[in-house]
C-alpha positions as CSV (number, residue, x, y, z in Angstrom):
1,X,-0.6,-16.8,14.0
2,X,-0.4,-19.4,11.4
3,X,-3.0,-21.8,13.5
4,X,-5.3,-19.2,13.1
5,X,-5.1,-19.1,9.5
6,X,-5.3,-23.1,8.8
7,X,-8.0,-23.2,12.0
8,X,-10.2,-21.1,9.5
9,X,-9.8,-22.2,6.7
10,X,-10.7,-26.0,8.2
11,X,-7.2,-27.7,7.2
12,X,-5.3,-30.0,9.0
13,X,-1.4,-30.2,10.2
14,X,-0.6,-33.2,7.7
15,X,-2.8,-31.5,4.6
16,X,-0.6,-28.3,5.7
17,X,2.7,-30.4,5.9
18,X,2.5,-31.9,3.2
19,X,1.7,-28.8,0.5
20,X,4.7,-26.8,2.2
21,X,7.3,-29.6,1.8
22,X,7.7,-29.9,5.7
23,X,7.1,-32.1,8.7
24,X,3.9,-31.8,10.8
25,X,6.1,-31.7,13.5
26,X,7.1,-28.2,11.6
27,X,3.8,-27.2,11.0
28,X,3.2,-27.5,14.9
29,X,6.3,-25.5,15.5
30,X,4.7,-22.3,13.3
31,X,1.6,-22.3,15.6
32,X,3.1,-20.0,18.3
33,X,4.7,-17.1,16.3
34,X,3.9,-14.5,14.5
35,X,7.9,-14.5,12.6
36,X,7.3,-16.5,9.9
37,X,9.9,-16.9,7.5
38,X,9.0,-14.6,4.0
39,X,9.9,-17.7,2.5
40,X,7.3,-19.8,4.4
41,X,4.4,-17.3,3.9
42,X,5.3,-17.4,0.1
43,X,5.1,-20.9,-0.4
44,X,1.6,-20.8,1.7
45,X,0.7,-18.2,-0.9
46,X,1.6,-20.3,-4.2
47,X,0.3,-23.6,-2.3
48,X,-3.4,-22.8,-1.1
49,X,-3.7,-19.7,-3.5
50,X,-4.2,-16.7,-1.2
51,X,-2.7,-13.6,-1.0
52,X,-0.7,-11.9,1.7
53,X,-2.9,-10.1,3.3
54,X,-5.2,-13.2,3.9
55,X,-2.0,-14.6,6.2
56,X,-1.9,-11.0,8.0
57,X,-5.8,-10.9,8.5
58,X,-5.8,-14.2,10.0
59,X,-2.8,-13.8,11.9
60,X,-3.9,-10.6,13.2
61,X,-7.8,-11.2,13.8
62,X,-7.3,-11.6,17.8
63,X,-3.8,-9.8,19.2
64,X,-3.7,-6.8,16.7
65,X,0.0,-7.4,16.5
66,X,2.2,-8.5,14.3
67,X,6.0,-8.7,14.0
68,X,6.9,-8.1,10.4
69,X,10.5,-9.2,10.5
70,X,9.5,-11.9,7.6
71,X,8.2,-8.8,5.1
72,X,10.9,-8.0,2.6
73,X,9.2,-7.8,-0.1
74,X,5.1,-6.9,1.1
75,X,3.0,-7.1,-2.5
76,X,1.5,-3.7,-1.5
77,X,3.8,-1.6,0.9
78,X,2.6,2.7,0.8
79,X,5.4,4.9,1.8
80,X,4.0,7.6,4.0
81,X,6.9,9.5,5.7
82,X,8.3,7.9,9.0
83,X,5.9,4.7,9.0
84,X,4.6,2.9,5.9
85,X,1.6,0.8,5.9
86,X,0.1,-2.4,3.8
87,X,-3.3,-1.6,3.6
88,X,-6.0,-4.6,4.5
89,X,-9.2,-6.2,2.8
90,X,-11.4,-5.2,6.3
91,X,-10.7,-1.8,5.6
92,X,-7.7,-1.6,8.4
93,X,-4.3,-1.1,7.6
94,X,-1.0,-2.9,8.7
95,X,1.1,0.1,10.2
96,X,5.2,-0.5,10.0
97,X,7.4,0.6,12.5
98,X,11.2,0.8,13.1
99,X,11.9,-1.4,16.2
100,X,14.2,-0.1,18.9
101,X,15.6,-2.9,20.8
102,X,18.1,-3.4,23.4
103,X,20.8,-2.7,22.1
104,X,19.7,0.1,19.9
105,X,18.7,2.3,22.8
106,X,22.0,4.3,23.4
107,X,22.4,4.8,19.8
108,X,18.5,6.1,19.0
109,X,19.0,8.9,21.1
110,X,21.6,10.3,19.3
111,X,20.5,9.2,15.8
112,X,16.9,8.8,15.8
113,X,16.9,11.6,12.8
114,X,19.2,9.5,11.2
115,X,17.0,7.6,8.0
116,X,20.0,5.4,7.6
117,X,20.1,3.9,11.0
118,X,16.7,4.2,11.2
119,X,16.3,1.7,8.4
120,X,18.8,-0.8,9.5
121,X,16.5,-1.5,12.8
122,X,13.9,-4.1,11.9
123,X,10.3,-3.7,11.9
124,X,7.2,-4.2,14.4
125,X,3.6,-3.7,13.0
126,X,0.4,-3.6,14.6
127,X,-3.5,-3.1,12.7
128,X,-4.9,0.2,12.8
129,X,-8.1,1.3,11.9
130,X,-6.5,4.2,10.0
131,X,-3.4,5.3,9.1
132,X,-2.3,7.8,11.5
133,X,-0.4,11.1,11.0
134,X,1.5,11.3,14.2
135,X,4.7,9.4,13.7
136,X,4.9,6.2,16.0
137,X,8.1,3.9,17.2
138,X,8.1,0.5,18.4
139,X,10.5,-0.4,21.8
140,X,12.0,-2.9,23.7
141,X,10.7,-2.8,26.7
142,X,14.0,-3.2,29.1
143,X,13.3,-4.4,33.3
144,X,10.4,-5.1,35.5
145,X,10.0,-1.1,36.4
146,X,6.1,-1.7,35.0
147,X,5.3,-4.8,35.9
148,X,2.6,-5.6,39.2
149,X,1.6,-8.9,38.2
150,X,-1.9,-7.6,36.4
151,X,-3.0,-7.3,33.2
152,X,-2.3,-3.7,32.4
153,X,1.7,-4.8,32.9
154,X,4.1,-3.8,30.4
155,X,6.6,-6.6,31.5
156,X,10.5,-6.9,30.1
157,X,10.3,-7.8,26.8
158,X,7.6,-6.9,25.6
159,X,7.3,-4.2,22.6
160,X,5.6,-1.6,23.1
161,X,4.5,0.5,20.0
162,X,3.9,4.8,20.6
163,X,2.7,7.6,19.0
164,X,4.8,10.8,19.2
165,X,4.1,13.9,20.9
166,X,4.8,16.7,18.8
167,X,6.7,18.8,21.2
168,X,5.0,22.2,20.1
169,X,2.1,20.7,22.2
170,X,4.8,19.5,25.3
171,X,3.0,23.0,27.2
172,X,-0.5,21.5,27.1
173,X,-1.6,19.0,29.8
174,X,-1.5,15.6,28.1
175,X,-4.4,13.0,28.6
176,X,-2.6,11.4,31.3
177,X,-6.6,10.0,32.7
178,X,-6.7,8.5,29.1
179,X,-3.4,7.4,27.8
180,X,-1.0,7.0,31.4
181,X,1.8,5.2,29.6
182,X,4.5,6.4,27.8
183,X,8.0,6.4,26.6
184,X,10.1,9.2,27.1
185,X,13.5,9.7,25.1
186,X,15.5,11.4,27.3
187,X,19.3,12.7,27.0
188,X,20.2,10.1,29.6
189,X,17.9,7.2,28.1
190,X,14.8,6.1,27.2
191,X,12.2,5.6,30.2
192,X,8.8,3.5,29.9
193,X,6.6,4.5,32.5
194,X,3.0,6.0,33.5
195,X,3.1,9.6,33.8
196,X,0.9,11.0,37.0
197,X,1.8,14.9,36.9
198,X,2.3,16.9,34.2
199,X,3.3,20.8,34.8
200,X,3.2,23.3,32.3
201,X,4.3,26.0,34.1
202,X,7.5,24.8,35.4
203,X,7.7,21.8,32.1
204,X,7.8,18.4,34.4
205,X,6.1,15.4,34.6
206,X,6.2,12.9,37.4
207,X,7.1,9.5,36.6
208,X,5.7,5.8,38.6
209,X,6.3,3.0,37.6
210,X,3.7,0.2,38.4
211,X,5.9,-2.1,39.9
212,X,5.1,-2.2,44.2
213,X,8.8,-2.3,45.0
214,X,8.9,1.6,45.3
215,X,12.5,2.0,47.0
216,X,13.9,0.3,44.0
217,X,11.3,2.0,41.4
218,X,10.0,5.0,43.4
219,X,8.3,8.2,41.3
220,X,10.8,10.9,40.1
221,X,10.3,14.5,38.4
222,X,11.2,14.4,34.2
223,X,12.2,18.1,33.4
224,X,10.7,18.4,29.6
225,X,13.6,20.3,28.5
226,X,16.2,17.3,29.2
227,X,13.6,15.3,26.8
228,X,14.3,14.5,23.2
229,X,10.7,12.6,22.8
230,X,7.5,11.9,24.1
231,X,5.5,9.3,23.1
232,X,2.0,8.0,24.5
233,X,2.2,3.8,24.3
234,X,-0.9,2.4,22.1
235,X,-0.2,-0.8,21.4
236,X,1.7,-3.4,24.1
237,X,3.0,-6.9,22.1
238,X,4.1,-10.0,24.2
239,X,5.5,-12.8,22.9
240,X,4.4,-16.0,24.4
């Protein structure tokens, strides 16, 4: 976040106001989000001579997320099939993803081939380490299905960012001891829960959801072959 950035680099509100043409008030407003407006990151970039990765270093130094709604126009952007990346001074890199939300859910299971659609979703971006070759999405997490009150909830809301399964590999037992949650794309919607079965004889999984209210979110069998995707979650965002 923007705190973050003027935290480290020992500025105050008012100093920070008064370069961006805005009230402190403003300024105050910017500390809790990560959705800056292109147009403010810009200006901090003419004002206190920096460049954009400095803002998305700073701003990702503690979550590892970021929502890049505010990138239009990203000084360095590498196209690299379905996600592109911006890569960073540490060494990491800035991964892109489409977001599904909501009220894209019906319509990316029908079109998720589809580059034009794809590309009218916005984006949600997270640090990597590397750029990865698997393909990963970003989703809108929808209900309380995976949520038990404890840190490793995946509460409504949140985003949760996945790599895909290539589904030539659907027959081999997946790290479910490893990586438990995931996101399934199936014909009839798309499912975020932990996986506790996998079958490769018969092609099912068994799905529980973490929530302790079983008789409304009890565990239920996932036939493979009524799936369109798999994806293993790496990355949960919550906005605060």
């Amino acid at each position: 976040m923007l705190k973050q950035w003027i935290e480290k680099n020992k500025l105050s509100k008012t100093d920070v106001a008064k370069q961006l043409g805005v009230t402190r008030q403003q300024v105050h407003s910017y500390f809790n989000t990560t959705n800056l407006q292109h147009k403010t990151v810009k200006t901090i970039i003419s004002k206190f001579n920096v460049e954009e990765e400095d803002i998305w270093e700073s701003v990702n130094e503690n979550s590892n997320t970021v929502n890049t709604h505010f990138i239009s126009e990203p000084s360095i952007i590498i196209e690299k099939g379905i996600n592109d990346y911006i890569p960073l001074k540490n060494g990491n890199c800035l991964l892109i993803t489409f977001l599904v939300e909501e009220y894209a859910h019906a319509g990316f299971i029908s079109r998720f081939t589809d580059q034009e659609f794809l590309e009218k979703m916005p984006n949600h971006s997270i640090v990597v380490d590397r750029f990865p070759l698997a393909k990963h999405y970003s989703f809108r997490v929808i209900g309380e299905s995976m949520n038990n009150g404890t840190s490793e909830s995946i509460i409504s809301g949140a985003i949760v960012t996945a790599r895909e399964i290539n589904k030539n590999l659907w027959n081999s037992r997946f790290h479910i001891n490893r990586l438990k949650d995931y996101v399934i794309v199936h014909k009839k919607g798309i499912i975020v829960n932990r996986i506790t079965e996998h079958d490769t004889n018969d092609m099912t999984i068994i799905c529980m959801s973490l929530n302790g209210d079983k008789k409304t979110y009890p565990e239920f069998p996932v036939n493979l072959d009524e799936c369109i995707m798999l994806l293993q979650i790496v990355n949960v965002y919550t906005s605060r």
